[in-house]
PDB file of N, H, CA, C and O in Angstrom:
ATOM      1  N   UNK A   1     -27.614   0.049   3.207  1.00  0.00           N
ATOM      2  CA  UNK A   1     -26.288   0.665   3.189  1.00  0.00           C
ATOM      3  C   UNK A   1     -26.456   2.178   3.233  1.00  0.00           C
ATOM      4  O   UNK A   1     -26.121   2.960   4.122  1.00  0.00           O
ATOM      5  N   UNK A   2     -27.082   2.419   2.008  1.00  0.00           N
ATOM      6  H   UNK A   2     -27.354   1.784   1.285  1.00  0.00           H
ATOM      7  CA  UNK A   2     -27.179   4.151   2.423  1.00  0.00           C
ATOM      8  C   UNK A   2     -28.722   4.286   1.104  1.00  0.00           C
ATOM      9  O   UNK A   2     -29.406   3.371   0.645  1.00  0.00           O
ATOM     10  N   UNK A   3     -28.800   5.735   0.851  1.00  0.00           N
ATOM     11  H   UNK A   3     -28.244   6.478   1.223  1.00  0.00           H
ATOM     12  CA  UNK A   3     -30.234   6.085   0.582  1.00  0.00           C
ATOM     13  C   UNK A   3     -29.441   6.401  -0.867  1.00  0.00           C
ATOM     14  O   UNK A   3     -30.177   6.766  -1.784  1.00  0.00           O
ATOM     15  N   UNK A   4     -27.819   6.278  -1.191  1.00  0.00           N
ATOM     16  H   UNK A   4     -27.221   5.981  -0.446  1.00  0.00           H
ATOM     17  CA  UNK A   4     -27.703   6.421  -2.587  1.00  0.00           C
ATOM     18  C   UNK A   4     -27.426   5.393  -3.406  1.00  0.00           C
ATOM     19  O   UNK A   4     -26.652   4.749  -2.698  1.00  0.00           O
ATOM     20  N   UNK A   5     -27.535   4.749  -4.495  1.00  0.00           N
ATOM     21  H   UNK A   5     -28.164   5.272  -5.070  1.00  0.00           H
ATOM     22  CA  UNK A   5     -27.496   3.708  -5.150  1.00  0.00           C
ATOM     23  C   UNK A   5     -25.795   3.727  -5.242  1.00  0.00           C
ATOM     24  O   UNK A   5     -25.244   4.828  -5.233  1.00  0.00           O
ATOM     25  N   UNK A   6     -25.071   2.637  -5.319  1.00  0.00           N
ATOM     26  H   UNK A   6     -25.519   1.743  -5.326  1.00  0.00           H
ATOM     27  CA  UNK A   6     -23.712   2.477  -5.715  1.00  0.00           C
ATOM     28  C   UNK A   6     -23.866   2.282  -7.516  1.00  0.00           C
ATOM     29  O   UNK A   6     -24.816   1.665  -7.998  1.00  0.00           O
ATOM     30  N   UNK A   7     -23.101   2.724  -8.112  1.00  0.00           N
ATOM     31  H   UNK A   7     -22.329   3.224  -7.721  1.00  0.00           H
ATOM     32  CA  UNK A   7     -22.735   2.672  -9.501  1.00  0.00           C
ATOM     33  C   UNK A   7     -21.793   1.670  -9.747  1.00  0.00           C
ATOM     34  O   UNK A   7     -20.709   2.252  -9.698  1.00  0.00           O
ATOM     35  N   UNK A   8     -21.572   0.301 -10.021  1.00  0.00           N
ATOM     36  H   UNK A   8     -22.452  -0.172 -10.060  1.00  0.00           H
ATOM     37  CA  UNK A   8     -21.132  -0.787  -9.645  1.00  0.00           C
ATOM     38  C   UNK A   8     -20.072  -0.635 -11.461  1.00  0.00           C
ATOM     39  O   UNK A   8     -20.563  -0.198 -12.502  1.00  0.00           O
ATOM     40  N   UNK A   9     -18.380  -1.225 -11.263  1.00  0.00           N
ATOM     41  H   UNK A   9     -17.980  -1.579 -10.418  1.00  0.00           H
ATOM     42  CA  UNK A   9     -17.984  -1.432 -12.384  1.00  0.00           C
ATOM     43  C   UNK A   9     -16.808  -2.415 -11.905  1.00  0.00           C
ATOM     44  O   UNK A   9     -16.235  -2.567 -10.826  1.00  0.00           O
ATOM     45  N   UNK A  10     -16.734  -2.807 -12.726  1.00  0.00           N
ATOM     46  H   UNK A  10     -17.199  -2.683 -13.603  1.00  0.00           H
ATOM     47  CA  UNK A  10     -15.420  -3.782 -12.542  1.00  0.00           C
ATOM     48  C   UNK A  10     -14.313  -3.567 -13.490  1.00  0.00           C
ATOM     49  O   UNK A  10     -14.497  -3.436 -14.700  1.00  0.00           O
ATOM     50  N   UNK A  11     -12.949  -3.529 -12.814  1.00  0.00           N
ATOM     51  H   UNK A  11     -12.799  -3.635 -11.831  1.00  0.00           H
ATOM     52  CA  UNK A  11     -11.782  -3.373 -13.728  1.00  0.00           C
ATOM     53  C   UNK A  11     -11.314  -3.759 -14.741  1.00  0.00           C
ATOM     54  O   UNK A  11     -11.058  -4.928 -15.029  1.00  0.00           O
ATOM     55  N   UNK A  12     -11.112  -2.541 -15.568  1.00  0.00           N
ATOM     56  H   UNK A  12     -11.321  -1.591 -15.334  1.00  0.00           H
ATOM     57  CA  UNK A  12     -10.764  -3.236 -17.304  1.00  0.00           C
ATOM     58  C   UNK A  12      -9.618  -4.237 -16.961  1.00  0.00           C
ATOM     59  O   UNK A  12      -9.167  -4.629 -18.037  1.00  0.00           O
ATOM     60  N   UNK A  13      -8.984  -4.792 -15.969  1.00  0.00           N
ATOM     61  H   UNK A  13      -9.351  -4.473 -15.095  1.00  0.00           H
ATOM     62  CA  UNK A  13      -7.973  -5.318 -15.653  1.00  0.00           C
ATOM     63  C   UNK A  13      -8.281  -6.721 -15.545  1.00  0.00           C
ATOM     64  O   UNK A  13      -7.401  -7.536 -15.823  1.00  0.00           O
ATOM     65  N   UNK A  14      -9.800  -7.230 -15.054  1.00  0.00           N
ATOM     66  H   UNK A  14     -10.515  -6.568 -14.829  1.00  0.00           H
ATOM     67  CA  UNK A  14     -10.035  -8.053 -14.861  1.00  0.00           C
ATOM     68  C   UNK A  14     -10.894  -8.847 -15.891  1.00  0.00           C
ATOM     69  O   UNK A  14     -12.072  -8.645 -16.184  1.00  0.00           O
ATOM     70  N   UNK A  15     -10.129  -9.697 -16.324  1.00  0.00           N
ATOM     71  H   UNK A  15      -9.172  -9.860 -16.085  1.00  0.00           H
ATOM     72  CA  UNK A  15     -10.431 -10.415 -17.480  1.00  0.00           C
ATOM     73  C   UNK A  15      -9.997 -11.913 -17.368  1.00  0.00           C
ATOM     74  O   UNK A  15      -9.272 -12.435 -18.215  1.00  0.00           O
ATOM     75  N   UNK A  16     -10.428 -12.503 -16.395  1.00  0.00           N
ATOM     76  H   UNK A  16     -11.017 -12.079 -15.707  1.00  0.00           H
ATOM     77  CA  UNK A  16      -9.808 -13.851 -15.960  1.00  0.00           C
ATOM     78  C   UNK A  16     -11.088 -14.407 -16.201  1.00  0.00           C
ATOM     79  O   UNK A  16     -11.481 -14.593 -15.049  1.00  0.00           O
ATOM     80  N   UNK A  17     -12.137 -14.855 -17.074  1.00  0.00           N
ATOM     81  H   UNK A  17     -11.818 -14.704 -18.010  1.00  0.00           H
ATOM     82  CA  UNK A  17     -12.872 -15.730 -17.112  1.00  0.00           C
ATOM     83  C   UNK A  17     -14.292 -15.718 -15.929  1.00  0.00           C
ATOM     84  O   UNK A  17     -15.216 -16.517 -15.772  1.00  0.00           O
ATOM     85  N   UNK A  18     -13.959 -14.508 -15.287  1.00  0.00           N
ATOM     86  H   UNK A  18     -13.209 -13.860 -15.415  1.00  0.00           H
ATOM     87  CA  UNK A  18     -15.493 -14.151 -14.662  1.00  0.00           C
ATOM     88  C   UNK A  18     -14.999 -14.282 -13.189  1.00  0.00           C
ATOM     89  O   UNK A  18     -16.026 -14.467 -12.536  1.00  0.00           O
ATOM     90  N   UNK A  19     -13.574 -14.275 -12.073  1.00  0.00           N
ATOM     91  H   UNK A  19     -12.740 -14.124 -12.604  1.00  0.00           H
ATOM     92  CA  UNK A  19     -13.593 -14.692 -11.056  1.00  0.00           C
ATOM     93  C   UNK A  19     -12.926 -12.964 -11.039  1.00  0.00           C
ATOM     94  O   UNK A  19     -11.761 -12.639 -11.270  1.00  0.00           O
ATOM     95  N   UNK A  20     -14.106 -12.046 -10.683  1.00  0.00           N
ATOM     96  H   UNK A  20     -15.052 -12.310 -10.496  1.00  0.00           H
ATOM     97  CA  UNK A  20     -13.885 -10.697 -10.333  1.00  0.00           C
ATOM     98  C   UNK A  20     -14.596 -10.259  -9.376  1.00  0.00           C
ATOM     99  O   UNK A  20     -15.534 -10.925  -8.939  1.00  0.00           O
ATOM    100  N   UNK A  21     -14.226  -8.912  -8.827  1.00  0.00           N
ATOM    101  H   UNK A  21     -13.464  -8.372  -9.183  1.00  0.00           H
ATOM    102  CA  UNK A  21     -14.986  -8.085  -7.751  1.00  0.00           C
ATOM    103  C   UNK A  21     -15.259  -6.883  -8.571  1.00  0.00           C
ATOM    104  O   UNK A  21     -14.614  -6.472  -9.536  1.00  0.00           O
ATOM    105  N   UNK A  22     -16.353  -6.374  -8.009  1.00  0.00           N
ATOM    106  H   UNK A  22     -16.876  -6.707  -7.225  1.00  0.00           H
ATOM    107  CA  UNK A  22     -17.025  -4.830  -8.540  1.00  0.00           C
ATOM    108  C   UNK A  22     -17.073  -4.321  -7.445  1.00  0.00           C
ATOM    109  O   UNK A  22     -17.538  -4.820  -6.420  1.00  0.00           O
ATOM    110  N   UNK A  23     -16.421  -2.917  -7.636  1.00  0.00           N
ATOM    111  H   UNK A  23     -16.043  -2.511  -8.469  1.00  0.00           H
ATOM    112  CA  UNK A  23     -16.628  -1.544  -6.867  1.00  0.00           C
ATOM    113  C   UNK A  23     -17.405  -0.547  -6.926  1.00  0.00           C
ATOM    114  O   UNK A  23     -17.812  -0.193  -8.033  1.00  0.00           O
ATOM    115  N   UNK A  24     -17.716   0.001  -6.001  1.00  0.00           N
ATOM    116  H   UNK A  24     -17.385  -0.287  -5.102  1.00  0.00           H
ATOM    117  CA  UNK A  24     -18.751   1.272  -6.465  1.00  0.00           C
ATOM    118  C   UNK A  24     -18.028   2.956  -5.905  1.00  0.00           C
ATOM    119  O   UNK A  24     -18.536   3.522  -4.937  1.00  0.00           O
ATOM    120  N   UNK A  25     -17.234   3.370  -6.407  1.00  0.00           N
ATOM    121  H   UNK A  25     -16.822   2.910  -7.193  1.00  0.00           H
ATOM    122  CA  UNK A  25     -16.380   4.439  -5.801  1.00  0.00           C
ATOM    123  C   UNK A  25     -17.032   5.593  -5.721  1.00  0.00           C
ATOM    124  O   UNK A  25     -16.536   6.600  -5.214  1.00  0.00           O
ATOM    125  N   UNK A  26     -18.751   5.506  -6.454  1.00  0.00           N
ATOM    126  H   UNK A  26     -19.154   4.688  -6.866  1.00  0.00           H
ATOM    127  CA  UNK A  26     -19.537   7.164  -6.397  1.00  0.00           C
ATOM    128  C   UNK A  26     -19.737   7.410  -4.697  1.00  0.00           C
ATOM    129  O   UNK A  26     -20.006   8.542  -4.297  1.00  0.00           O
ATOM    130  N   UNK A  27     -19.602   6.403  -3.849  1.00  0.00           N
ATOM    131  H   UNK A  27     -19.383   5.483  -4.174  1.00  0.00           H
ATOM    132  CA  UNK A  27     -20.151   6.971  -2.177  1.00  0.00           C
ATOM    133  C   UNK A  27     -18.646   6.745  -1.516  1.00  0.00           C
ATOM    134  O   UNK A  27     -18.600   6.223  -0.403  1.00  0.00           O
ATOM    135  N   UNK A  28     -17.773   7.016  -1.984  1.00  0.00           N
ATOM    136  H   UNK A  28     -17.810   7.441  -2.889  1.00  0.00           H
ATOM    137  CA  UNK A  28     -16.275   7.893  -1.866  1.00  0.00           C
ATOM    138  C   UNK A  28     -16.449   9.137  -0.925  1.00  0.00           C
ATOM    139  O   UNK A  28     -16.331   9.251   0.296  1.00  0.00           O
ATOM    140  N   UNK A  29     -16.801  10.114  -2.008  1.00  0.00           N
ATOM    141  H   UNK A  29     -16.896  10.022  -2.999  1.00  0.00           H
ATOM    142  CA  UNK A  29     -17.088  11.633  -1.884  1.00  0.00           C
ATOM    143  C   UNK A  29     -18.085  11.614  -0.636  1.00  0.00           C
ATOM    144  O   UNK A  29     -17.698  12.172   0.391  1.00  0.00           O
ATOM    145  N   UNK A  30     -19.444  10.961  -0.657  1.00  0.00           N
ATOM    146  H   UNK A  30     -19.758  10.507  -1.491  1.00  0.00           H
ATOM    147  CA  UNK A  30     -20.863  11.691   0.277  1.00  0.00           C
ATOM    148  C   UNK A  30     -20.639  10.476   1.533  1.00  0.00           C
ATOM    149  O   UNK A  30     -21.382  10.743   2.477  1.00  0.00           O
ATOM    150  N   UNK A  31     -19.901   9.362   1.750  1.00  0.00           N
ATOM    151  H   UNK A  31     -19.298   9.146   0.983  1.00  0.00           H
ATOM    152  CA  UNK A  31     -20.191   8.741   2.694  1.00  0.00           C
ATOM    153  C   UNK A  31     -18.634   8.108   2.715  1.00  0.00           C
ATOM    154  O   UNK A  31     -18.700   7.088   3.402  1.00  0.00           O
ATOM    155  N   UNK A  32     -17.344   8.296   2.266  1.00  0.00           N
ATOM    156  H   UNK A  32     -17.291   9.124   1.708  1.00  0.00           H
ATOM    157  CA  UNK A  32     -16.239   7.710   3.051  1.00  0.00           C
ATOM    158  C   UNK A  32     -16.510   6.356   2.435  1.00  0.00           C
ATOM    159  O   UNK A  32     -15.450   6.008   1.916  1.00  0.00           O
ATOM    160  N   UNK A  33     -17.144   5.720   2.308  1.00  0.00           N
ATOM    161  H   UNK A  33     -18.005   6.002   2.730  1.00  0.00           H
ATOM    162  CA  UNK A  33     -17.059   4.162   1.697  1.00  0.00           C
ATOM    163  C   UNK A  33     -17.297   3.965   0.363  1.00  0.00           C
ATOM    164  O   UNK A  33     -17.944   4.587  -0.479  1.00  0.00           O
ATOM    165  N   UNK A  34     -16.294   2.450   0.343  1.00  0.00           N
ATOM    166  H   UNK A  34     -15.768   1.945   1.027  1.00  0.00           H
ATOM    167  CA  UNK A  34     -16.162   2.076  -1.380  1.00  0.00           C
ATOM    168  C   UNK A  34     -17.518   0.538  -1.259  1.00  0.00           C
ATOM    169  O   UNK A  34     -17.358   0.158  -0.099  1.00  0.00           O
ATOM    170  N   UNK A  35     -18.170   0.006  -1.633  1.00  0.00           N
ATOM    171  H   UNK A  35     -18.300   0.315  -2.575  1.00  0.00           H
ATOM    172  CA  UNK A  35     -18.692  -0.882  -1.485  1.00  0.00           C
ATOM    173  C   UNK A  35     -18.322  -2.068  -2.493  1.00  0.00           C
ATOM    174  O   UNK A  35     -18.516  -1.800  -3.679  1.00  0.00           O
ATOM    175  N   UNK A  36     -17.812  -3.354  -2.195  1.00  0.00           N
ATOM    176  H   UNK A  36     -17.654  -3.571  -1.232  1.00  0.00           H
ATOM    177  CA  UNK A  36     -17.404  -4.503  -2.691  1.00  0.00           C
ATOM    178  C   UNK A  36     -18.213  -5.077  -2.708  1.00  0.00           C
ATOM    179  O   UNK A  36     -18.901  -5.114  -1.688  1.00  0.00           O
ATOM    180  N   UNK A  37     -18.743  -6.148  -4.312  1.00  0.00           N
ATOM    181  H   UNK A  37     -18.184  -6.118  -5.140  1.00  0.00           H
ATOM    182  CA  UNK A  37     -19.262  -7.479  -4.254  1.00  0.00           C
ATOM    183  C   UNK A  37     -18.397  -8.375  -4.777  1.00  0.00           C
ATOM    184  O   UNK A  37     -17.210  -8.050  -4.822  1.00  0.00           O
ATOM    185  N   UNK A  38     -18.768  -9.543  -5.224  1.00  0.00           N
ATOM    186  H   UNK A  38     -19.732  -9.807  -5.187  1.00  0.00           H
ATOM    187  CA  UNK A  38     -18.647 -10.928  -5.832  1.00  0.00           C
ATOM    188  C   UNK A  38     -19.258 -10.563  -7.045  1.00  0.00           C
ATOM    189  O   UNK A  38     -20.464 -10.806  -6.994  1.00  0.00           O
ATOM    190  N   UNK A  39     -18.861 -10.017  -8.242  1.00  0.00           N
ATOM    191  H   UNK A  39     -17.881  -9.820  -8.284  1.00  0.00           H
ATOM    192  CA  UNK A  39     -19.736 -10.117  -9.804  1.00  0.00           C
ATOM    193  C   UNK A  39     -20.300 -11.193 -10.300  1.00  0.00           C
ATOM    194  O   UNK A  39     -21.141 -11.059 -11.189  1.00  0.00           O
ATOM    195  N   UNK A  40     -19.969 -12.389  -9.851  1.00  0.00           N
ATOM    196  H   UNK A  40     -19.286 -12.498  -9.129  1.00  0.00           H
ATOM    197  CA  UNK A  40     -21.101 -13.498 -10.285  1.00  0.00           C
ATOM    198  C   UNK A  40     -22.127 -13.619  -9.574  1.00  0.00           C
ATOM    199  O   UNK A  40     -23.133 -14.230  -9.934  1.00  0.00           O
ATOM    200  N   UNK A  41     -21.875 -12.626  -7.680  1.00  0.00           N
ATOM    201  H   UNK A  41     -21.058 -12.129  -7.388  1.00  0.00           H
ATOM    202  CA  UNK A  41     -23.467 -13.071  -7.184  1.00  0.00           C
ATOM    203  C   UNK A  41     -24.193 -11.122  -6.837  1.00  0.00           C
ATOM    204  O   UNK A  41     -24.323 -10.519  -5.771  1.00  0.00           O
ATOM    205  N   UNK A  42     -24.379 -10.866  -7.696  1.00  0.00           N
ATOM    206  H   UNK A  42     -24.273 -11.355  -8.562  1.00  0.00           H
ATOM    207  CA  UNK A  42     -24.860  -9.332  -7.984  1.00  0.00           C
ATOM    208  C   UNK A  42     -25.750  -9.001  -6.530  1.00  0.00           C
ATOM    209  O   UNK A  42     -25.830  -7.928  -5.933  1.00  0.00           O
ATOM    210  N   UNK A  43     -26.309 -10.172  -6.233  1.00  0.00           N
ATOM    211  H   UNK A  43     -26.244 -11.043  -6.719  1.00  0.00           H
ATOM    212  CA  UNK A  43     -27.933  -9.900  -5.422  1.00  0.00           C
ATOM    213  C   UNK A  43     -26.901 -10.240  -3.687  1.00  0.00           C
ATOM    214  O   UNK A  43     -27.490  -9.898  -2.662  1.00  0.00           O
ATOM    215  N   UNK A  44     -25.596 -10.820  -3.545  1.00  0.00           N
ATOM    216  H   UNK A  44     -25.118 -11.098  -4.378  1.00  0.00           H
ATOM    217  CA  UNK A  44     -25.370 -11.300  -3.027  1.00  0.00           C
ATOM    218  C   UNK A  44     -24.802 -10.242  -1.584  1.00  0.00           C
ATOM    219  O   UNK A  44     -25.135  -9.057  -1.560  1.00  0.00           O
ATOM    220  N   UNK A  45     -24.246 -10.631  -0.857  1.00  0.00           N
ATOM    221  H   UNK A  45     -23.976 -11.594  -0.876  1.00  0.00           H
ATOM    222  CA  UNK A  45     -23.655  -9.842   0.414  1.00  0.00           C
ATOM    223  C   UNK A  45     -22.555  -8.659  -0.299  1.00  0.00           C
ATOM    224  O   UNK A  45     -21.932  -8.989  -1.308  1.00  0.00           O
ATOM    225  N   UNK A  46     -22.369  -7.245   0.313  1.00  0.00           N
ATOM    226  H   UNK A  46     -22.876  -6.977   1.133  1.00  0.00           H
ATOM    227  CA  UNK A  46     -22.042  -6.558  -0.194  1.00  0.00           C
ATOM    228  C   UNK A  46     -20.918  -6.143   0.896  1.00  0.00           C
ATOM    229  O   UNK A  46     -21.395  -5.894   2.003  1.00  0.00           O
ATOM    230  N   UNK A  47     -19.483  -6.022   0.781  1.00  0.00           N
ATOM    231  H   UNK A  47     -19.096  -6.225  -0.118  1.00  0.00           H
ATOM    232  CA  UNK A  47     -18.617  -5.323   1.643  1.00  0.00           C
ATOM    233  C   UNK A  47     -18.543  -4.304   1.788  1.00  0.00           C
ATOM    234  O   UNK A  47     -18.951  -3.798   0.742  1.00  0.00           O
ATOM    235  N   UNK A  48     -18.212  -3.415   2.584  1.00  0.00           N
ATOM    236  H   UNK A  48     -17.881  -3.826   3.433  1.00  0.00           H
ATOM    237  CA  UNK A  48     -18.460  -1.751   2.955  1.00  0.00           C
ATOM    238  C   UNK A  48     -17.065  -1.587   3.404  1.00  0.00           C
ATOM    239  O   UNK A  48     -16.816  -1.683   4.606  1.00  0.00           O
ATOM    240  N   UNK A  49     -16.108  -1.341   2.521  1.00  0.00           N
ATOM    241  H   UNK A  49     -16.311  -1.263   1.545  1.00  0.00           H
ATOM    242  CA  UNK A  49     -15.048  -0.921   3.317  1.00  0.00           C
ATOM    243  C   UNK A  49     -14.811   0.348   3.849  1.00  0.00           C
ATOM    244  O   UNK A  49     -15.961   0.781   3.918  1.00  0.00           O
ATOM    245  N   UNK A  50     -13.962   1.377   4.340  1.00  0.00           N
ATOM    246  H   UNK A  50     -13.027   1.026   4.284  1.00  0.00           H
ATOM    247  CA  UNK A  50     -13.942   2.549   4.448  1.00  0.00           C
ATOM    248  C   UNK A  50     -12.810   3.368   3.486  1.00  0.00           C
ATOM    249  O   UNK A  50     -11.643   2.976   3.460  1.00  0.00           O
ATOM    250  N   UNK A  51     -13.152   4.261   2.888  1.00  0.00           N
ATOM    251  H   UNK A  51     -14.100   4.579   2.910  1.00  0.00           H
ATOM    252  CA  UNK A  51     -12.658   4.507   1.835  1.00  0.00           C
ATOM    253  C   UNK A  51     -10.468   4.756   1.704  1.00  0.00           C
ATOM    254  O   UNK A  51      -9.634   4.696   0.800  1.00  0.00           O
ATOM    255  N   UNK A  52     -10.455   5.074   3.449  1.00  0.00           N
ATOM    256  H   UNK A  52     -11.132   5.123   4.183  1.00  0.00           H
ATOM    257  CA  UNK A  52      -8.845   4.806   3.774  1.00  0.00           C
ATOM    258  C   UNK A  52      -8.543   3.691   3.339  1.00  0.00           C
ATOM    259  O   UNK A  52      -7.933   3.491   2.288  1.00  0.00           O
ATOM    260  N   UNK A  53      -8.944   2.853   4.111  1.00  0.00           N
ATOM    261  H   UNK A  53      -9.440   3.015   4.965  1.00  0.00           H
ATOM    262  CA  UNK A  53      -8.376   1.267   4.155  1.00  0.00           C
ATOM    263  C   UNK A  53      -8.576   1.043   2.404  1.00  0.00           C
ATOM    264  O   UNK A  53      -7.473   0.705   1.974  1.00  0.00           O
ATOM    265  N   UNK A  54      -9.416   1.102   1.465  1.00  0.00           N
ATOM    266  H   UNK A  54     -10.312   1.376   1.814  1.00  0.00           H
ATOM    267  CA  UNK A  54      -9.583   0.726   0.014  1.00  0.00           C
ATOM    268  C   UNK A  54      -8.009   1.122  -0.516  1.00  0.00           C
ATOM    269  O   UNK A  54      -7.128   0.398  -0.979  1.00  0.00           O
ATOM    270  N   UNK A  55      -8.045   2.728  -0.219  1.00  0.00           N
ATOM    271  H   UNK A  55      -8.761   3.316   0.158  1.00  0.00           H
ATOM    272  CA  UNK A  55      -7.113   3.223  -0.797  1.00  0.00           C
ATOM    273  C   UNK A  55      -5.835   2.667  -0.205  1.00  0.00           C
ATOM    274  O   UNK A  55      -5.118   2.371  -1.161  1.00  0.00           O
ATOM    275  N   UNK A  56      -5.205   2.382   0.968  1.00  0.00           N
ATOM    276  H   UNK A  56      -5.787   2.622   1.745  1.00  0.00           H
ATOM    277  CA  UNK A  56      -4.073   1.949   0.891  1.00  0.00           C
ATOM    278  C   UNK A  56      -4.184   0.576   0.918  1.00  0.00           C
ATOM    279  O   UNK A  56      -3.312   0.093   1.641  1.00  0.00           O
ATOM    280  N   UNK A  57      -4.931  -0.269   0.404  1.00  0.00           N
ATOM    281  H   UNK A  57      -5.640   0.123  -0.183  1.00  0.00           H
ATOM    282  CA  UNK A  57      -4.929  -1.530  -0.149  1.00  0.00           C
ATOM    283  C   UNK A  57      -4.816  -1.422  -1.797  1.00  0.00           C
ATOM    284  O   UNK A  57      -3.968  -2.170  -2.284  1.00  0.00           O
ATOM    285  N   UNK A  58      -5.458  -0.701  -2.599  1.00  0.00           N
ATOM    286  H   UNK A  58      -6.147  -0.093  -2.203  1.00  0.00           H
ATOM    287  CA  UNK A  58      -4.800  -0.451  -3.872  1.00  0.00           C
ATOM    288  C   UNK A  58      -2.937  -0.145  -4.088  1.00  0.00           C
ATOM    289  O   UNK A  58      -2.063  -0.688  -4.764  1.00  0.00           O
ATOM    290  N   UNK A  59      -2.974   1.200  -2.953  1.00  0.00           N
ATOM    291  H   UNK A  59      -3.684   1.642  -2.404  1.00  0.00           H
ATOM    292  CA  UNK A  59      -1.623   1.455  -2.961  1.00  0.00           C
ATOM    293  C   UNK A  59      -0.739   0.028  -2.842  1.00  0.00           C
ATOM    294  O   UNK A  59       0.234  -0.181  -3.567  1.00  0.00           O
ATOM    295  N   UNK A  60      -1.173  -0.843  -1.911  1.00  0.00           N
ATOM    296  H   UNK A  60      -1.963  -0.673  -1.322  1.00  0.00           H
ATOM    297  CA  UNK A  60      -0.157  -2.213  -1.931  1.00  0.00           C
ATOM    298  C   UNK A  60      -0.429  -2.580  -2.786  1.00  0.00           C
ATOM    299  O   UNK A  60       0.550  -2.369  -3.501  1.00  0.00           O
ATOM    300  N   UNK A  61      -1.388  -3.213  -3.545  1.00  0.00           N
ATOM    301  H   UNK A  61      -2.183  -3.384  -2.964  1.00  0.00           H
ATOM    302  CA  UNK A  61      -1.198  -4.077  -4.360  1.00  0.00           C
ATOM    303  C   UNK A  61      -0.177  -3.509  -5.969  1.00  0.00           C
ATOM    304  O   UNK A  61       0.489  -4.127  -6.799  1.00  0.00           O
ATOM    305  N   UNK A  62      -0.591  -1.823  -5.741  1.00  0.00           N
ATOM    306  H   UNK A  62      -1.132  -1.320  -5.067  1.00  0.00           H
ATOM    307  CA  UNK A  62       0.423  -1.725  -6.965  1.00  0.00           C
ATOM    308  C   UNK A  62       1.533  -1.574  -6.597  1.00  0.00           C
ATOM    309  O   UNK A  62       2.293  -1.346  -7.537  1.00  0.00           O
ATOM    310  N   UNK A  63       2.251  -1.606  -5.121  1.00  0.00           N
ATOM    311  H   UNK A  63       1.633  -1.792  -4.357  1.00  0.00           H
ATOM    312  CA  UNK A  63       3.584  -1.541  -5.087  1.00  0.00           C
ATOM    313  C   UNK A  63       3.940  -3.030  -4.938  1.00  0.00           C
ATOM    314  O   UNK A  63       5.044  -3.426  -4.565  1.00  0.00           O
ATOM    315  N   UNK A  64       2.826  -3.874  -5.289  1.00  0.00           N
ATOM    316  H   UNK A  64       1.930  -3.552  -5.593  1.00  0.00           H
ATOM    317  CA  UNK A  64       3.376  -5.483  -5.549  1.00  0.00           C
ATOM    318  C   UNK A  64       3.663  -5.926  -4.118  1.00  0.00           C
ATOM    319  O   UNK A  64       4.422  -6.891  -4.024  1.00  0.00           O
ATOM    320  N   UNK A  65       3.006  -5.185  -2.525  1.00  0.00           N
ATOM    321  H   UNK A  65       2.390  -4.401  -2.601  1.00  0.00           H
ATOM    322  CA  UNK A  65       3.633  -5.811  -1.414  1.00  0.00           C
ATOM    323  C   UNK A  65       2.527  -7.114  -1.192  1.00  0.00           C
ATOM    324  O   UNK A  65       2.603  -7.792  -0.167  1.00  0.00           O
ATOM    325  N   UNK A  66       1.787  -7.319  -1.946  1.00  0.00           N
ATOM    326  H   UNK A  66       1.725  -6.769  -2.779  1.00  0.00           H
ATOM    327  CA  UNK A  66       0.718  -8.807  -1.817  1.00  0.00           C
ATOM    328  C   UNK A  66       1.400 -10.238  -2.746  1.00  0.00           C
ATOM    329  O   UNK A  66       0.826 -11.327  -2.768  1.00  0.00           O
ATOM    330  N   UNK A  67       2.425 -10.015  -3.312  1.00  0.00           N
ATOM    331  H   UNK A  67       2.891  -9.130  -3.295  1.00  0.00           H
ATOM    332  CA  UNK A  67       3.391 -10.975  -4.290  1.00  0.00           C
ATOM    333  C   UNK A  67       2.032 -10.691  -5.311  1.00  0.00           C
ATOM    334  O   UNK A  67       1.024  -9.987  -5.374  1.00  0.00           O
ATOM    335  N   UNK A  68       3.049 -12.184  -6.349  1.00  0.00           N
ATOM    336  H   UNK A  68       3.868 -12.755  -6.298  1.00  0.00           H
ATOM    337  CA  UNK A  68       2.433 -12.196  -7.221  1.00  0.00           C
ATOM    338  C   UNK A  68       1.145 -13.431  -7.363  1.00  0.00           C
ATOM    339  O   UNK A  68       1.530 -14.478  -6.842  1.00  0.00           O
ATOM    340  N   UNK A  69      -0.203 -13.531  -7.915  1.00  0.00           N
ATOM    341  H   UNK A  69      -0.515 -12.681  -8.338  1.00  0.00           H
ATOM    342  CA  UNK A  69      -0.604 -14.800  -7.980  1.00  0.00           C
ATOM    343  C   UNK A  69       0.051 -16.020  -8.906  1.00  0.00           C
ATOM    344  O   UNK A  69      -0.429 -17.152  -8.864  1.00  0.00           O
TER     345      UNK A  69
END
């Protein structure tokens, strides 16, 4: 992915019994991308989004345009 380590955390929000995603928002700033996993598979495939698209996918979900689960 890149030559800097991602700093991986998952949202104090997410507290459903372990079915979460971890972000790494430190390669924001030096490379434009947020990097996504699966927190139960750490070692596993890693998403690279681009740091636009992250951000107005947060923006929807807090204006609730994804409904509710």
């Amino acid at each position: 992915m890149t030559t800097e380590s991602p700093r991986w955390f998952t949202s104090s929000y997410s507290n459903n019994g372990g079915d979460c995603i971890e972000v790494a928002t430190n390669l924001v700033a030096s490379h434009c991308i947020v990097p996504v996993r699966d927190s139960k598979s750490v070692d596993g495939p890693v998403l690279t989004v681009p740091a636009a698209a992250f951000s107005a996918f947060v923006t929807g979900v807090q204006a609730g345009e994804f409904g509710a689960v």
